[in-house]
Each structure stands twice: as structure tokens, then as C-alpha cells.
N, C-alpha and C positions, 0 to 999 in steps of 0.2 A: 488620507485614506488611499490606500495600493489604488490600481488601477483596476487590477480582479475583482476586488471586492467592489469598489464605485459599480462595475459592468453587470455584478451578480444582484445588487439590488437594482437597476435599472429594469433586470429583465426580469426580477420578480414583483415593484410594480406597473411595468406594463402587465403579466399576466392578470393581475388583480381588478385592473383598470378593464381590461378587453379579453373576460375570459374566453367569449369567440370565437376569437383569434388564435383557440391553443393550435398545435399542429398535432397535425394529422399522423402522429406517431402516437399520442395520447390516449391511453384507453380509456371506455367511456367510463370505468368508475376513477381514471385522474381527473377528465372532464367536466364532471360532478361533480366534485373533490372544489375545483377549481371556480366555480360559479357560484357553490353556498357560501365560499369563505368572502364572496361580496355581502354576502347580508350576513355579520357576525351571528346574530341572535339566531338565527335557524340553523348556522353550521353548529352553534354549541348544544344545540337541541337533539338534532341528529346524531350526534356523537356520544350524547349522552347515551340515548335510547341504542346506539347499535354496540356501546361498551356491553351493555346491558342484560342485549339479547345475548350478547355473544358469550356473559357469563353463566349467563340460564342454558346456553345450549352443551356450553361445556362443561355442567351440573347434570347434565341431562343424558348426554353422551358418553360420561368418562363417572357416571354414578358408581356407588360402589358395588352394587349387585349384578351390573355388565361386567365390571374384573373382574367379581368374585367367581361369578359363573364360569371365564374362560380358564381362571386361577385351576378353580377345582375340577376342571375338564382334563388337565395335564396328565400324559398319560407315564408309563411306566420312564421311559426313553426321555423323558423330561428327568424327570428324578435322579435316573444315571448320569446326565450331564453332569446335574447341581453337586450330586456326590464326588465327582473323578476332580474334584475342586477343593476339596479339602483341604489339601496340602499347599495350598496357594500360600505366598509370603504374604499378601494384603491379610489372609484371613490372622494374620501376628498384630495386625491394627487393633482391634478387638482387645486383645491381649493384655496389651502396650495401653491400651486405654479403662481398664478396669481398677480403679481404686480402692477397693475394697481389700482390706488384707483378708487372705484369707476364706474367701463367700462359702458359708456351708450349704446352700443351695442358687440358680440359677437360673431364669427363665427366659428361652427366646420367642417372643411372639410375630408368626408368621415362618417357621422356620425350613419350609419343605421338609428334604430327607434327612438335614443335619449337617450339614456341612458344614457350619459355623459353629458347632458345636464339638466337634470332631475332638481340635486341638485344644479347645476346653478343657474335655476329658480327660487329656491327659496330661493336661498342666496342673488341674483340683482333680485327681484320680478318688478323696475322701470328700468331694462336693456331689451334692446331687444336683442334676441339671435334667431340665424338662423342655423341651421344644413341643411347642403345637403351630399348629397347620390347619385350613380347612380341606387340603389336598388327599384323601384319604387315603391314594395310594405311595402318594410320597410318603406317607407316618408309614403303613405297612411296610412298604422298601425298606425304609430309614430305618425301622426296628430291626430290619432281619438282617440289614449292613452291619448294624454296631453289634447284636451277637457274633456273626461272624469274626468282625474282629476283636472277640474276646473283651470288650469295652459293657461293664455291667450299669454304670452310673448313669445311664442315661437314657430315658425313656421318654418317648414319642406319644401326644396325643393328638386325635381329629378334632378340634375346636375352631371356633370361631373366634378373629381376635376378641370381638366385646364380651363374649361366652365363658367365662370362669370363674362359674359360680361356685364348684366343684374344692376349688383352693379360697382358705380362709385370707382374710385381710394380712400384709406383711408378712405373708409366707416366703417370699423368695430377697435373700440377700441384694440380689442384682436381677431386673428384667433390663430386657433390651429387644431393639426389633432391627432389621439391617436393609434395609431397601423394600419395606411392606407397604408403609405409612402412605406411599409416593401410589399406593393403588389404593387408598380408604381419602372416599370424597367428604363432603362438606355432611353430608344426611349422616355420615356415622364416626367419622374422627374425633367428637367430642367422646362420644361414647369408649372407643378404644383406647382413648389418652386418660381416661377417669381410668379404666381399668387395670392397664397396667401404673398406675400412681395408687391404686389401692393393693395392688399386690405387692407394691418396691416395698425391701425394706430399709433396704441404705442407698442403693444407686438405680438410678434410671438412665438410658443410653440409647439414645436414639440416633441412630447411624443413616442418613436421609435427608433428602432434599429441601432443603432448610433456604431462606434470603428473610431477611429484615427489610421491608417495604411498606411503610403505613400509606401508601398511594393504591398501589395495588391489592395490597391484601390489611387492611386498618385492622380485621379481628383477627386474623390470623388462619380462616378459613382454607386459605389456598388457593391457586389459579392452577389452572392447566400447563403443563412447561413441556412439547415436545412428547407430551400422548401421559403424559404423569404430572402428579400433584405436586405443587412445591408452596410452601408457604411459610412462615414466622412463629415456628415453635413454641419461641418466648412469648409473644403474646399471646398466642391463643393459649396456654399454661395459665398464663396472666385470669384469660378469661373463665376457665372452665372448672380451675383448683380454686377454691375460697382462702385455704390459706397459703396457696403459691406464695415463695418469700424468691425477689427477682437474685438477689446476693448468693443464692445458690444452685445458680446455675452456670455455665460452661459452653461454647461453641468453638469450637475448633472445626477449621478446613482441613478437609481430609485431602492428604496427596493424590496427586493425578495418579499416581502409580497404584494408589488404592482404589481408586473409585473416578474413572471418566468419564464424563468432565467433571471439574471441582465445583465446590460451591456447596457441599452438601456440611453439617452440623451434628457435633456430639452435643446433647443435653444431658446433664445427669444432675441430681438428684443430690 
């Protein structure tokens, strides 16, 4: 054994032996930290319960009717941004990743003013494509963008993702959603994953914050990641579709050039 390594366990158990003895650079919750892990059985206790809380408080704090609320507070000048984005070379990711020859219709859920939709348009000019939102002014905006530029296939509504009742089952060749899912917590993601799986009729595309972790996330629920949801599409699929079949599905990491940082997942259908 190195000599670093021999000096690195000596002084981790002296700390063990003589928690103490930590120094007085330690803060009190290392100090802490440092004293239960002498009685194994109570550090594992602890740990448990503050995994715990700290899942319920990020169920609690990042629900989905505190995004939904800030979501749909967005005001005009939000909308403008998301439009003057259109033309983005990432928005060709999309594109590039639609299997479908052909889709005589289209749905994106979650979709602000339309952005992602844009170049859609004008790649299926004889598709119908429908974006909803619960942002009512981004659908107003978005509507009156794509009149102007002479763009008739594509119409804007005010919904709610789990809300489309309005369209019949397998109405739309392809739904998809692009960075929404990462704001619909654990109280309503089952609800919005059933919904857009009863509108797909041949792909589904889920563009979003995706890792495979049966530690952290066993159902597929989600964790908090940096103020947004990320969790295991495939299994929560697994859990929520009855006849989910796992052979047709797909994940792909999206380039950093599309979407910073990586790590995020196509599912389709």
C-alpha cells in the first residue's frame, strides 16, 4: 500500500476513534456527521429519515402547481424571447429525430408561443400540427406570429398538459413535449404520460431530462436536479402503461450543442 493511501486511512480511523478531536475548521453539521457514524445503527436511521424528508420537501416545494402558476404568469416578453428562437440549428434535433414518414398531424405538449413548431411547419407544410400551453398569452402571441407569417397549419391552444379531452384517442401521428415534463412533479406526471400515450398514434418523443437510476428513482417518479425534475422515463412507462412493451422504446443523449448539459433522453413510441 502507497504511503498516501496507508496516512489517508490512519487519519480516517483516528477520526472515527476520537470524533472530539475533529478540528476546529469542521462545521457543526461535519461534526455531527462525524460522531453518529460511531454508532452505525443511528447514522443509518438518520439518513434514512433526512433522505426522506428531503424528498417530501422537494415534492413539496418544486409541486407542480408552484411551476404551473409561475409558468402561466409569463408575460408577453417571455413569449418574444421563446419566438426570436425559432430558427435555432438545435430546433433541427427534433426534426432529425422524427420517424414517422410523413405525420398527417402533430402534437406538441407544453409548447409556449411555438417555437418548436416553427420549422415543423415548414418541413410537413400538408401536416396539421397543434401546440398547447397553459400560458394563455404565449398561445394568443403564438397565434398571431404564425398568421403573420403566412404559416396556416398550425394552431395554438390554452390547455393543460393532462387536459385533452377535447381530441379523440390516436388523434395525432406524433406528440412530443421539449423541456416541460422537467416542471410536472410526481402528484401529476403519471397523469400527463397516460395522456399524451393515448393521443400518440405512432411516435411519442419525449425531449427531457431523463437518467436510469433504480437508487434514486426505483418508480421512475423523479428527483429534484438543480431546481427541475429528472427521472427514468422507461420505468415509470413500465409503471403507468399496462401494455408498455420496453422493445419499443429509444434513448438517445442529446448533444450539448442542443441542449446544456447532456443527459437528457428521446423516448418514442
Amino acid at each position: 500500500m502507497s504511503p498516501n493511501v496507508k496516512r489517508l486511512g490512519e487519519v480516517q480511523n483516528s477520526i472515527l476513534r476520537s470524533p472530539k478531536q475533529c478540528s476546529e475548521n469542521y462545521t457543526w453539521r461535519q461534526k455531527a456527521r462525524l460522531i453518529l457514524r460511531t454508532y452505525p445503527t443511528l447514522y443509518n436511521l438518520m439518513a434514512n429519515v433526512y433522505t426522506k424528508c428531503s424528498a417530501c420537501y422537494s415534492g413539496f416545494a418544486y409541486r407542480t402547481a408552484v411551476l404551473e402558476k409561475e409558468w402561466s404568469a409569463r408575460d408577453a416578453s417571455s413569449a418574444e424571447a421563446y419566438w426570436a428562437n425559432r430558427n435555432l440549428p438545435s430546433k433541427d434535433f427534433l426534426l432529425q429525430n422524427i420517424t414517422t414518414p410523413s405525420p398527417a398531424n402533430m402534437l406538441e405538449i407544453g409548447c409556449n408561443c411555438g417555437p418548436n413548431l416553427y420549422k415543423l411547419s415548414l418541413k410537413y407544410p400538408d401536416a396539421t400540427i397543434v401546440g398547447t400551453d397553459i400560458n394563455k398569452m404565449a398561445i394568443q402571441k403564438g397565434n398571431e406570429w404564425f398568421r403573420e407569417e403566412g404559416i396556416s397549419n398550425v394552431k395554438l391552444f390554452a390547455l393543460r398538459a393532462e387536459e385533452h379531452n377535447q381530441f379523440p384517442d390516436k388523434s395525432f401521428d406524433v406528440v412530443f413535449s421539449w423541456a416541460v415534463l422537467l416542471l410536472i412533479g410526481p402528484d401529476k406526471i403519471g397523469k400527463v404520460l397516460k395522456e399524451m400515450f393515448r393521443l400518440a398514434k405512432k411516435e411519442l418523443i419525449l425531449i427531457e431530462k431523463h437518467e436510469e437510476d433504480e437508487k434514486k428513482d426505483p418508480r421512475g417518479l423523479g428527483y429534484v436536479d438543480h431546481g427541475y425534475w429528472k427521472r427514468d422515463y422507461v420505468c415509470l412507462l413500465k409503471h403507468i402503461i399496462p401494455d408498455f412493451v420496453y422493445g419499443r422504446i429509444d434513448v438517445i443523449k442529446i448533444p450539448e450543442e442542443v441542449w446544456h448539459p447532456a443527459g437528457r433522453g428521446r423516448i418514442s413510441d
